[in-house]
Backbone as JSON Lines, residues from 0, in Angstrom:
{"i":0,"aa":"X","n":[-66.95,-1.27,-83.49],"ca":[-66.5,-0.15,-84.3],"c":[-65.81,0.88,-83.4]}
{"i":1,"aa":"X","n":[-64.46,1.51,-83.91],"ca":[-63.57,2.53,-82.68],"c":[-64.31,3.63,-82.91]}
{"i":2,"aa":"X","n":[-64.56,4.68,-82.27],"ca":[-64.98,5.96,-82.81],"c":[-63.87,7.07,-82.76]}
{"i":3,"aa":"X","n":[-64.13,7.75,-83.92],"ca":[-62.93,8.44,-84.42],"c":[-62.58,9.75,-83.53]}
{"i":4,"aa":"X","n":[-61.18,9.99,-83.15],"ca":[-60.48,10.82,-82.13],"c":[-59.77,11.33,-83.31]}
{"i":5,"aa":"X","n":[-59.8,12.84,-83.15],"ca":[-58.14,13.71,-83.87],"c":[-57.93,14.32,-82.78]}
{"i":6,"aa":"X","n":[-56.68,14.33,-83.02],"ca":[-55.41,15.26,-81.75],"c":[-54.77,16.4,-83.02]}
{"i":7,"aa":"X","n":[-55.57,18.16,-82.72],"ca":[-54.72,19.08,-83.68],"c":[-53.73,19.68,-82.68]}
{"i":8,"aa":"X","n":[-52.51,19.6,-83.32],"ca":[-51.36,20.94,-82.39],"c":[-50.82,21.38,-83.87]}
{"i":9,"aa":"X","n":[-49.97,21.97,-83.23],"ca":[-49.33,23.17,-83.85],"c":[-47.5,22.29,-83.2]}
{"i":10,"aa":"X","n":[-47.34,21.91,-82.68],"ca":[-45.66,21.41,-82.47],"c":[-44.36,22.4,-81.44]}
{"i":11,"aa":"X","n":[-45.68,23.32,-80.58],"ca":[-44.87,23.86,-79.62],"c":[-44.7,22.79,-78.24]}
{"i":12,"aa":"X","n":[-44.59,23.18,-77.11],"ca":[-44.37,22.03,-76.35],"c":[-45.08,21.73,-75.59]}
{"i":13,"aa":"X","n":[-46.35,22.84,-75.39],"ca":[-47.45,22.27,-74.35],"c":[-48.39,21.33,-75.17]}
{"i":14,"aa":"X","n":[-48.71,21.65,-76.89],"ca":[-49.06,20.62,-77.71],"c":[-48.21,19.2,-77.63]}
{"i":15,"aa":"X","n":[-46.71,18.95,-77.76],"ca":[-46.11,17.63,-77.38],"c":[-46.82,17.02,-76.26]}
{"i":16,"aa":"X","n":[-46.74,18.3,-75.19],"ca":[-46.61,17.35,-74.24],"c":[-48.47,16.71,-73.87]}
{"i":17,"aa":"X","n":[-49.17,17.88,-74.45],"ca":[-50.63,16.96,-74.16],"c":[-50.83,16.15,-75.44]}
{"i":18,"aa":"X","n":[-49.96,16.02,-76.14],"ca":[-50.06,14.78,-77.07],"c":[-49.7,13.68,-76.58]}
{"i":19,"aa":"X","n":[-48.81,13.51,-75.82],"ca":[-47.64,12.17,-74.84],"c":[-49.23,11.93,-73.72]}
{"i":20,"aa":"X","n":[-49.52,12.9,-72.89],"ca":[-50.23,12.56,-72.12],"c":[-51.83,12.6,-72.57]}
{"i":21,"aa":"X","n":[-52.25,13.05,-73.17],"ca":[-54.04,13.09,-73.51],"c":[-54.06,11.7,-75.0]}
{"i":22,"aa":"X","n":[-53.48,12.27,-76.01],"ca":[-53.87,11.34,-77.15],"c":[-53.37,10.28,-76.84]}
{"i":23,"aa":"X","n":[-52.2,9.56,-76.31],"ca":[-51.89,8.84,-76.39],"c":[-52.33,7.75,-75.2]}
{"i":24,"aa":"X","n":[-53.13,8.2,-74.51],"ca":[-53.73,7.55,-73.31],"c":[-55.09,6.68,-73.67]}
{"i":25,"aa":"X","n":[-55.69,7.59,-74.91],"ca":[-56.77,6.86,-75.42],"c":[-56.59,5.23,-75.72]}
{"i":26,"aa":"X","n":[-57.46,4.22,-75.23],"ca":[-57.48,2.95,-75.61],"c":[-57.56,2.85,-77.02]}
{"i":27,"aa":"X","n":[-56.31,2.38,-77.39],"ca":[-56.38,2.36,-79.01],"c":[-57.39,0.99,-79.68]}
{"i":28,"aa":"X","n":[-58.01,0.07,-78.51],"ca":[-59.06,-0.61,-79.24],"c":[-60.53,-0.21,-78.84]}
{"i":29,"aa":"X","n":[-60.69,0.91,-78.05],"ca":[-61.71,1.87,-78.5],"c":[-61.63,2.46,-79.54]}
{"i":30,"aa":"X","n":[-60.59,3.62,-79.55],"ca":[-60.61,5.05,-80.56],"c":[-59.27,4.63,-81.34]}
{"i":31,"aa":"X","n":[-59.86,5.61,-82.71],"ca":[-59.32,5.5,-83.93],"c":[-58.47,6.81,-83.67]}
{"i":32,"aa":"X","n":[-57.05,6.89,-83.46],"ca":[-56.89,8.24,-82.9],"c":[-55.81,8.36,-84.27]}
{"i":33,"aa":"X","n":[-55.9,10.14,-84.43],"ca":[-55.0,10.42,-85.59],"c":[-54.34,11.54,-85.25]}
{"i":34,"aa":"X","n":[-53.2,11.97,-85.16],"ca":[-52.47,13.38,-85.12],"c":[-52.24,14.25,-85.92]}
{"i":35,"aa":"X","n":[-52.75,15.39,-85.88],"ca":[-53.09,16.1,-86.99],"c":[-51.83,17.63,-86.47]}
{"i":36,"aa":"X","n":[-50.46,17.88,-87.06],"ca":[-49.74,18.8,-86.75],"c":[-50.08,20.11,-87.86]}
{"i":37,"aa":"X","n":[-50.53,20.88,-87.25],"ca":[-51.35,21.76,-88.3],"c":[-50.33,22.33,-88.98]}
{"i":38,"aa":"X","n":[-48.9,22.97,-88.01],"ca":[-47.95,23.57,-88.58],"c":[-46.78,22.91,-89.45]}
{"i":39,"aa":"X","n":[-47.36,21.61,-90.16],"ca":[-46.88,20.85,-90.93],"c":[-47.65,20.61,-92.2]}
{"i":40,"aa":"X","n":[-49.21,20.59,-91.44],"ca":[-50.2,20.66,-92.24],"c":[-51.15,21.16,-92.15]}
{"i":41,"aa":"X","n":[-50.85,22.87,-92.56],"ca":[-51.57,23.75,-92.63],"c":[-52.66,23.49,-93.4]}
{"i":42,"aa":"X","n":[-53.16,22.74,-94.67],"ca":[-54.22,22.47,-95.12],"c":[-55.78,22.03,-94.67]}
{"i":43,"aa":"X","n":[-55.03,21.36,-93.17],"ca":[-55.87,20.66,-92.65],"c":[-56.78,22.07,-91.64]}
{"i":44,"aa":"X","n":[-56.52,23.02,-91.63],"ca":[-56.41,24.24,-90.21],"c":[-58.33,24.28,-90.76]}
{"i":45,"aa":"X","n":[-58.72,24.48,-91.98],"ca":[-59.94,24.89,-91.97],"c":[-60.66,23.79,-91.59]}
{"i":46,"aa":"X","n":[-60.26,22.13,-91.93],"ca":[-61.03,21.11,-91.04],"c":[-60.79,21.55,-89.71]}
{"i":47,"aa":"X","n":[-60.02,21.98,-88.93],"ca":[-60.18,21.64,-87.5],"c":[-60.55,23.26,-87.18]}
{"i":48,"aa":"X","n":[-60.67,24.18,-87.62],"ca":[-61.97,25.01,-87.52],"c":[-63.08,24.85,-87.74]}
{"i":49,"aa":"X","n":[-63.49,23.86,-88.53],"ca":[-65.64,23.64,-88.91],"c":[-65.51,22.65,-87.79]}
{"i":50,"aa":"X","n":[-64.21,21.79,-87.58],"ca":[-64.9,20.34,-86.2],"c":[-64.77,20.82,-84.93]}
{"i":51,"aa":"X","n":[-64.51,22.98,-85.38],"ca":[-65.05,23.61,-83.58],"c":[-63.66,24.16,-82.77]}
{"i":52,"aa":"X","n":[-62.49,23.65,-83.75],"ca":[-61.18,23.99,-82.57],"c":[-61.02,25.38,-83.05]}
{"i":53,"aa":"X","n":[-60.77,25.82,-81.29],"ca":[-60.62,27.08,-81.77],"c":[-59.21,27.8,-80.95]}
{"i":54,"aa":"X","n":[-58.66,26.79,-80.84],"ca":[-57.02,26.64,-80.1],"c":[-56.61,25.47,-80.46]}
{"i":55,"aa":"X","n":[-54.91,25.27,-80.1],"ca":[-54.45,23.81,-79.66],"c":[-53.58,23.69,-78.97]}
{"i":56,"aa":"X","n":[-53.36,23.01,-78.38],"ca":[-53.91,21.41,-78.66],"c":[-55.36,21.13,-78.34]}
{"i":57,"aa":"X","n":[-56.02,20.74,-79.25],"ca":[-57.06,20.19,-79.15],"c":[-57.69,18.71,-79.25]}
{"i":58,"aa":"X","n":[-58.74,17.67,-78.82],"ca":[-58.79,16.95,-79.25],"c":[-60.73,17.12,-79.73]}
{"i":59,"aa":"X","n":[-60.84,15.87,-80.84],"ca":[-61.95,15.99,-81.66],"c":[-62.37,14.4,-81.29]}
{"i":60,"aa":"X","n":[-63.34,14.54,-80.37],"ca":[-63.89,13.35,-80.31],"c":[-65.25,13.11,-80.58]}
{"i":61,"aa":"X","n":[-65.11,11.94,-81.6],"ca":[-66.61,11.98,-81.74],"c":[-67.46,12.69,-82.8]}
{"i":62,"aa":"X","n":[-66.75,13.87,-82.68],"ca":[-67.48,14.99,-83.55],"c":[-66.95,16.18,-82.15]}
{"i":63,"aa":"X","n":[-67.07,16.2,-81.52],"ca":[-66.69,17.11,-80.15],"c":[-65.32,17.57,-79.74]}
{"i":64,"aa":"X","n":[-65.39,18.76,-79.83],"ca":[-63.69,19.32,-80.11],"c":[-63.73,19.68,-78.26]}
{"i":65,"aa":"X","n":[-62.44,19.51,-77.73],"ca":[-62.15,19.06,-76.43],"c":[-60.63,20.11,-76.56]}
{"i":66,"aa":"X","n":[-60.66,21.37,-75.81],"ca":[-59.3,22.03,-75.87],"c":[-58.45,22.05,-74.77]}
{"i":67,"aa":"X","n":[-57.44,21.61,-74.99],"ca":[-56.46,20.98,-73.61],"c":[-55.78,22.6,-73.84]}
{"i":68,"aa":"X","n":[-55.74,22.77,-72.58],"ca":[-54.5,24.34,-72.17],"c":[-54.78,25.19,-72.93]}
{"i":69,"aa":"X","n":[-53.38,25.46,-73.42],"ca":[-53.46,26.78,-75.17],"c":[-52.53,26.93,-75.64]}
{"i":70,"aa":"X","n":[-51.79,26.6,-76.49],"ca":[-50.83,26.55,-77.03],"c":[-50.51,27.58,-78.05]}
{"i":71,"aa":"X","n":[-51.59,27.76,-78.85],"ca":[-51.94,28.79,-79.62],"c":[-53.43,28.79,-80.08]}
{"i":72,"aa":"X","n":[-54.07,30.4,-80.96],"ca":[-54.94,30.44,-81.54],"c":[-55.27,29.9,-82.49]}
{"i":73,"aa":"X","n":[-56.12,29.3,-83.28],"ca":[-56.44,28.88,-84.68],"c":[-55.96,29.77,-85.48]}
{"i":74,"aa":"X","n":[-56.64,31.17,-85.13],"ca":[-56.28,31.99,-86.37],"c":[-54.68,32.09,-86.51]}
{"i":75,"aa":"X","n":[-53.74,31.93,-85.67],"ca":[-52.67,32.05,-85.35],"c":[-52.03,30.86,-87.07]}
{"i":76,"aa":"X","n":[-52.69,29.87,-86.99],"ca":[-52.16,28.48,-87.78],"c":[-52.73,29.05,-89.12]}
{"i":77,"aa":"X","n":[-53.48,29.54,-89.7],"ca":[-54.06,30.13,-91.14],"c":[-54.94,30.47,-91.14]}
């Protein structure tokens, strides 16, 4: 069974670029990885506030929110 990975950004460029290098590094026959662009899909902003992100790029592993750099604030996305 993979265990489930989300990658949230927002689509500035330190989010690209730890998307190219962090999410996409994950063994995709371990982890179930999904990209979640908040500033596309703002709906999603209050899930990746209860799964703990409180910046992004972030990643959600597991259940465990993991914040790469800073790209921006949460509250910043809605």
């Amino acid at each position: 069974m993979k265990t489930s990975a989300i990658f949230y950004h927002a689509g500035c460029p330190v989010c690209v670029e730890a998307e190219q290098s962090v999410a996409q590094a994950l063994d995709p026959a371990r982890y179930e990885v999904e990209i979640v662009h908040l500033g596309e899909q703002a709906g999603r902003v209050a899930e990746a506030k209860s799964a703990g992100v409180k910046s992004v790029p972030a990643l959600v592993l597991a259940g465990q929110s993991f914040h790469i750099n800073f790209g921006a604030g949460i509250e910043a996305l809605g």
